[in-house]
C-alpha positions as CSV (number, residue, x, y, z in Angstrom):
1,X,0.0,0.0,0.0
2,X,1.3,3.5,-1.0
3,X,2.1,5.7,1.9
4,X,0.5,9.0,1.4
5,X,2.6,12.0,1.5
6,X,1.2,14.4,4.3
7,X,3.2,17.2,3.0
8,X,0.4,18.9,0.9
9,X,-2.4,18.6,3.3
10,X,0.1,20.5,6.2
11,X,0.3,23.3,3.6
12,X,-3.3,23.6,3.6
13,X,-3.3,23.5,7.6
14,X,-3.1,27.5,7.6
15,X,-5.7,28.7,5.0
16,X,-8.3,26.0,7.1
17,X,-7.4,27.8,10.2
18,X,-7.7,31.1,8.3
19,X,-11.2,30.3,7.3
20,X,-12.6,28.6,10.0
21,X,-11.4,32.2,12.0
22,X,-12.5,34.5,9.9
23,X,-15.9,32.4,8.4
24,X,-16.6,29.0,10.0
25,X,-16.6,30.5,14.1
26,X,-18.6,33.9,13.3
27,X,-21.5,31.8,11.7
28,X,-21.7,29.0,13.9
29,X,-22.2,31.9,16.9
30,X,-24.6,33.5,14.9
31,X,-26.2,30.6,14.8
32,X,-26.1,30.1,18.6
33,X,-27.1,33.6,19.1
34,X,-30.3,33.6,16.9
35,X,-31.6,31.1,19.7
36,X,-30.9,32.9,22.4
37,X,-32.4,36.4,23.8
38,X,-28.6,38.0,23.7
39,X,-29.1,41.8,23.9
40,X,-27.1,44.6,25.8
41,X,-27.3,42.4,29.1
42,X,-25.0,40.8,30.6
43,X,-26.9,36.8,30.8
44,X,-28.5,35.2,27.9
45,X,-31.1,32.8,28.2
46,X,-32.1,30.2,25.6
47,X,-35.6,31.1,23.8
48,X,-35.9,28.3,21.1
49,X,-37.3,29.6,17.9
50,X,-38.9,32.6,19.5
51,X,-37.3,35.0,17.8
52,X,-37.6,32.9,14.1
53,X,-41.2,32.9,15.4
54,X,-41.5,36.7,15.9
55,X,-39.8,37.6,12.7
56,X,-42.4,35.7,10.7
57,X,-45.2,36.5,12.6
58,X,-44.6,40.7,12.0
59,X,-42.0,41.4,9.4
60,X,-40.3,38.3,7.1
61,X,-43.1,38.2,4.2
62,X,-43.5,41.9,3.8
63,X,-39.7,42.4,3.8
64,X,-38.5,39.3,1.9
65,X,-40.6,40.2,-0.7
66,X,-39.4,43.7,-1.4
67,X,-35.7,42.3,-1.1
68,X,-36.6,40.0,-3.9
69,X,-38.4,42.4,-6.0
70,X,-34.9,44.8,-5.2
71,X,-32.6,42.7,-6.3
72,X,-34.5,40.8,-9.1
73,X,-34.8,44.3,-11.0
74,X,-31.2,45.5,-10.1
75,X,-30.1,42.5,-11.1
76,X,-31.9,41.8,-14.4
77,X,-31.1,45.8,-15.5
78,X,-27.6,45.2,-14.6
79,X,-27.4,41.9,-17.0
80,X,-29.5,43.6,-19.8
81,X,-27.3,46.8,-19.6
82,X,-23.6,44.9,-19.0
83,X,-24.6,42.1,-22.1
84,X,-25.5,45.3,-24.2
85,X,-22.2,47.1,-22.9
86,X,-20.3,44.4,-23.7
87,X,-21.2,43.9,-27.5
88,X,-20.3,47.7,-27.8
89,X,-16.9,47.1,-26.3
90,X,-16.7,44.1,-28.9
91,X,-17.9,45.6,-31.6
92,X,-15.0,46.4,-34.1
93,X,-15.2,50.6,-33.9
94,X,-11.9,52.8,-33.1
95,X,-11.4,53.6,-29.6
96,X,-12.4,50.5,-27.8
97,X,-9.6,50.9,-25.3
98,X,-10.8,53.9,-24.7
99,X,-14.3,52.8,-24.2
100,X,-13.3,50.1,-22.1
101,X,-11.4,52.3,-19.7
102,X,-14.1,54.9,-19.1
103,X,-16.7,52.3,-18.4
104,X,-14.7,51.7,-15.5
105,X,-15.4,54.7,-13.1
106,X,-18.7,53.8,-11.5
107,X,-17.1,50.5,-10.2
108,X,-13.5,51.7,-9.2
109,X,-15.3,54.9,-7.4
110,X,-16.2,54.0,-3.9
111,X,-19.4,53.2,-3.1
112,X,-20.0,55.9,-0.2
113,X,-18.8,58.5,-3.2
114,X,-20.9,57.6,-5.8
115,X,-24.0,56.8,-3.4
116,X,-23.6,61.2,-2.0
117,X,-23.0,62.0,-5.7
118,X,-26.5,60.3,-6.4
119,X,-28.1,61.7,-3.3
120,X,-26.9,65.0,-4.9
121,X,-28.9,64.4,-8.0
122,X,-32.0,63.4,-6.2
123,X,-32.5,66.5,-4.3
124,X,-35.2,68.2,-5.1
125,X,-34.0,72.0,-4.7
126,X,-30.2,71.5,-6.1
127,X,-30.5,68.0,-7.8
128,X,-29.5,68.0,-11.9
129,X,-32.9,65.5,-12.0
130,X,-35.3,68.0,-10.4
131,X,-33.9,70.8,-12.0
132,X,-33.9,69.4,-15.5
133,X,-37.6,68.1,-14.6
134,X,-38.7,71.1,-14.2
135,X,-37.4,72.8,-17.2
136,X,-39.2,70.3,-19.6
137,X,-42.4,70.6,-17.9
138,X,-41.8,66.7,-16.3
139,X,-42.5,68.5,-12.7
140,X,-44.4,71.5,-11.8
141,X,-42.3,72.5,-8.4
142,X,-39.0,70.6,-7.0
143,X,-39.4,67.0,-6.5
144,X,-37.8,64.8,-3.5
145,X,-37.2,61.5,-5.1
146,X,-36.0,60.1,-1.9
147,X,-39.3,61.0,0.1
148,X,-41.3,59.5,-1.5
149,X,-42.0,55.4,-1.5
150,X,-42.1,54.3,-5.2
151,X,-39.5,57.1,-6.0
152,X,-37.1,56.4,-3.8
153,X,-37.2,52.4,-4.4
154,X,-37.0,53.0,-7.8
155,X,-33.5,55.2,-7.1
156,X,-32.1,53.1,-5.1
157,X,-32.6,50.5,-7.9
158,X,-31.2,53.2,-10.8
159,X,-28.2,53.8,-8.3
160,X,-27.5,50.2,-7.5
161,X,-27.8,49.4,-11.5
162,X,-24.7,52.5,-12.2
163,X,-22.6,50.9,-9.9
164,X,-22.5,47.4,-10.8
165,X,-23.1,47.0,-14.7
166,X,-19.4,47.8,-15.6
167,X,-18.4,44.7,-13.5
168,X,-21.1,43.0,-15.5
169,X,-19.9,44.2,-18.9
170,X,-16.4,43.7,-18.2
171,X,-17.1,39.8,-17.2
172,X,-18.9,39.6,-20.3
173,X,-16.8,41.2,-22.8
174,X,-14.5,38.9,-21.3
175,X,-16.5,35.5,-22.2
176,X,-17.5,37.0,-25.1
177,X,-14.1,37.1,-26.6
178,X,-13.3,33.4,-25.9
179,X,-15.9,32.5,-28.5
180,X,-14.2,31.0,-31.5
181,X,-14.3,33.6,-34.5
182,X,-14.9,30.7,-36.6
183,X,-18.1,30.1,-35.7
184,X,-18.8,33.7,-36.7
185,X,-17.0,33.3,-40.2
186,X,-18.8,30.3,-40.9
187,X,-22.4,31.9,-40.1
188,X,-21.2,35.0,-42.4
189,X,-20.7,32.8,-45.2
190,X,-23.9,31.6,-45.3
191,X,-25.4,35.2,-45.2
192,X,-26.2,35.2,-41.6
193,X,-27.2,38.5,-40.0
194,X,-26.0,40.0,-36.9
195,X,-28.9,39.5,-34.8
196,X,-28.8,35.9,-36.0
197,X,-25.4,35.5,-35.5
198,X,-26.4,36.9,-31.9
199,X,-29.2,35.3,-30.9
200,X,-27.9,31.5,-32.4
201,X,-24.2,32.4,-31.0
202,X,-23.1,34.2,-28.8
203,X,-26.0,34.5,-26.7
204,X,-26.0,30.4,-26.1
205,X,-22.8,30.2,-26.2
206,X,-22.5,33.2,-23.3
207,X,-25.2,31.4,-20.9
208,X,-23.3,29.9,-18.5
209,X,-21.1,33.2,-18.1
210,X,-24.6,35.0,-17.5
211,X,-25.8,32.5,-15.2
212,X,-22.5,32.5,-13.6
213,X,-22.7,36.3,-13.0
214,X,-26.7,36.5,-12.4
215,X,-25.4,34.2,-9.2
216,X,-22.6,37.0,-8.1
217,X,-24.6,39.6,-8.7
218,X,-28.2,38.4,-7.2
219,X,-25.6,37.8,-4.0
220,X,-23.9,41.1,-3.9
221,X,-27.3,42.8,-4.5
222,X,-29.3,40.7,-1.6
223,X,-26.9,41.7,0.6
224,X,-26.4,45.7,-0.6
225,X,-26.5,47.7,2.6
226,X,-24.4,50.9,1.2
227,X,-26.4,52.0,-1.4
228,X,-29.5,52.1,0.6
229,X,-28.6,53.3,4.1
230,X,-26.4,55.9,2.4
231,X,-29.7,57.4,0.1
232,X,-32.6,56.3,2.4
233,X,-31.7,54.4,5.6
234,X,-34.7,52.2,5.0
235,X,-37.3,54.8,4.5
236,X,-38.9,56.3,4.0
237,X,-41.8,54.7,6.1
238,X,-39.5,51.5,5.6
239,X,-40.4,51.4,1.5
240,X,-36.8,50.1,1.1
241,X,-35.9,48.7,3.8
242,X,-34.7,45.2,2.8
243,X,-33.6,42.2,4.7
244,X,-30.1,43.4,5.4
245,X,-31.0,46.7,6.4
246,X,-34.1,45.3,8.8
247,X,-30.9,43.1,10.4
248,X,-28.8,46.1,10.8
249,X,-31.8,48.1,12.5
250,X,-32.4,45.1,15.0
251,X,-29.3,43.8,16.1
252,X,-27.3,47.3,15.8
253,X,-29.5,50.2,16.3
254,X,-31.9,48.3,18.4
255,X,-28.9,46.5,20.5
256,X,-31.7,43.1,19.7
257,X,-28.3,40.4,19.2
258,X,-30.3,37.5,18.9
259,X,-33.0,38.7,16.9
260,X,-30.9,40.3,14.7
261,X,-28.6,36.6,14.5
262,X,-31.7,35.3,13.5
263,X,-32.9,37.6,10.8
264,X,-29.3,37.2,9.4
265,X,-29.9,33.3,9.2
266,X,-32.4,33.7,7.6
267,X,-31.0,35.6,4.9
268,X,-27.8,32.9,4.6
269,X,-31.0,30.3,4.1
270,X,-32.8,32.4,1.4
271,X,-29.5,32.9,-0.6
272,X,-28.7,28.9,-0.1
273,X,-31.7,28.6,-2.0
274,X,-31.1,31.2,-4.2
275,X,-28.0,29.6,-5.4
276,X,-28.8,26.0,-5.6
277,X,-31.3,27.3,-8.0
278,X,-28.8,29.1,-10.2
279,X,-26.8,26.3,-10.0
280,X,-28.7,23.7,-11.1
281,X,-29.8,26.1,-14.1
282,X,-25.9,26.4,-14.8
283,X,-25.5,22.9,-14.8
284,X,-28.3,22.2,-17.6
285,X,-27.1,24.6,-20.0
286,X,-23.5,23.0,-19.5
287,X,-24.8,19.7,-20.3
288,X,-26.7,21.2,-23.1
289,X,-23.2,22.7,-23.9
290,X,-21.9,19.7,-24.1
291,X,-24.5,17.8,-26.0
292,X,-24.0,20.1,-28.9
């Protein structure tokens, strides 16, 4: 029997202990916390799945479902917009480089800048939006997108969009360009059209790099707490508050540990689900991939 060398699994000894620090012990005491009434006192008694019970009773529905309805129209803007941004950066016109480098801004800015930037625009007495409203006859008097519900959900979603479809585009511009130009050749030949070469190419052919990203970015957007406490904290009258700001509020401003530890359970569990639906999705069109 062949002795096994224990050389490589010592080397991995550090990143283990590097994740179980930094990721494994923080959620296994959240999970302890979310059944326990842990608050600013001192003793914490064990409540079951009281405060589970309590979320659903009052809050999860309402909330869950505007976090879903968030980040399924951030995130379906920001894969329409990137997959059209990337065929313009691949499309053969001069200055691509250029293109590609000032697509680049609303990502590299920080997210606290471009959040007060947009904040700006939104006012209603010195906002570019209000202001140019205004002259076109769009608005009668200055309008306060951020004070009202609908409005303000809706620019939270516009701003969340500007910051992350350059990421998008980039990613796809980059699967995009692993496509064999064969494929595109051979279609010309036989007269093909772009929007035939698109739809019967590159847009199959680019599936699993959108379902890939779709994953990422439904992630990144169900957990988005910048954007929003930045324009709106939550409000107003809680119109976007989402699941990740309602755990902030609770275990943070309302010193509530365990309820908070068990809102923020709850949100691992919805984007478990989440992704083992995007996942199996991925793994279909890679069999179809495949089959062809």
């Amino acid at each position: 029997m062949k002795r096994t060398d224990p050389f490589p699994y010592l080397l991995l000894v550090p990143a283990l202990l590097l994740v179980g620090v930094i990721a494994a012990w923080p959620l296994v005491e959240t999970f302890r916390l979310s059944f326990t009434d842990a608050s600013m006192k001192q003793t914490q008694e064990y409540v079951g799945f009281a405060n589970y019970a309590k979320f659903f009773q009052r809050d999860f529905w309402p909330i869950l479902g505007r976090t879903l309805v968030w980040t399924a129209l951030s995130v379906s803007l920001k894969l329409v917009m990137g997959l059209i941004g990337a065929v313009l950066l691949n499309a053969a016109v001069p200055g691509r480089a250029l293109f590609r480098i000032l697509i680049m801004p609303p990502w590299v800015v920080p997210v606290a800048v471009g959040c007060f930037m947009w904040a700006w625009l939104y006012n209603g007495q010195f906002g570019m939006i209000s202001g140019l409203g205004q002259r076109i006859g769009l608005f009668s008097g200055p309008f306060e997108f951020l004070a009202y519900k609908q409005a303000a959900f809706i620019s939270t979603v516009v701003t969340d969009v500007w910051i992350g479809t350059p990421l998008v585009s980039l990613y796809l511009l980059a699967a995009m360009q692993t496509i064999p130009k064969d494929l595109y050749e051979a279609a010309w030949t036989d007269g093909a059209g772009r929007p035939y070469r698109f739809r019967r190419i590159t847009l199959p052919l680019l599936m699993p790099s959108i379902t890939t990203m779709a994953l990422l970015s439904t992630i990144w957007t169900f957990n988005s707490f910048e954007i929003i406490w930045i324009l709106t904290e939550g409000g107003p009258r809680g119109s976007t508050t989402t699941m990740i700001i309602d755990t902030y509020r609770t275990a943070i401003a309302r010193f509530r540990y365990g309820e908070g530890a068990a809102r923020a359970v709850m949100i691992l569990i919805c984007l478990m689900v989440l992704s083992a639906i995007y996942l199996t999705l991925l793994n279909r069109l890679t069999r179809k991939g495949r089959a062809r």
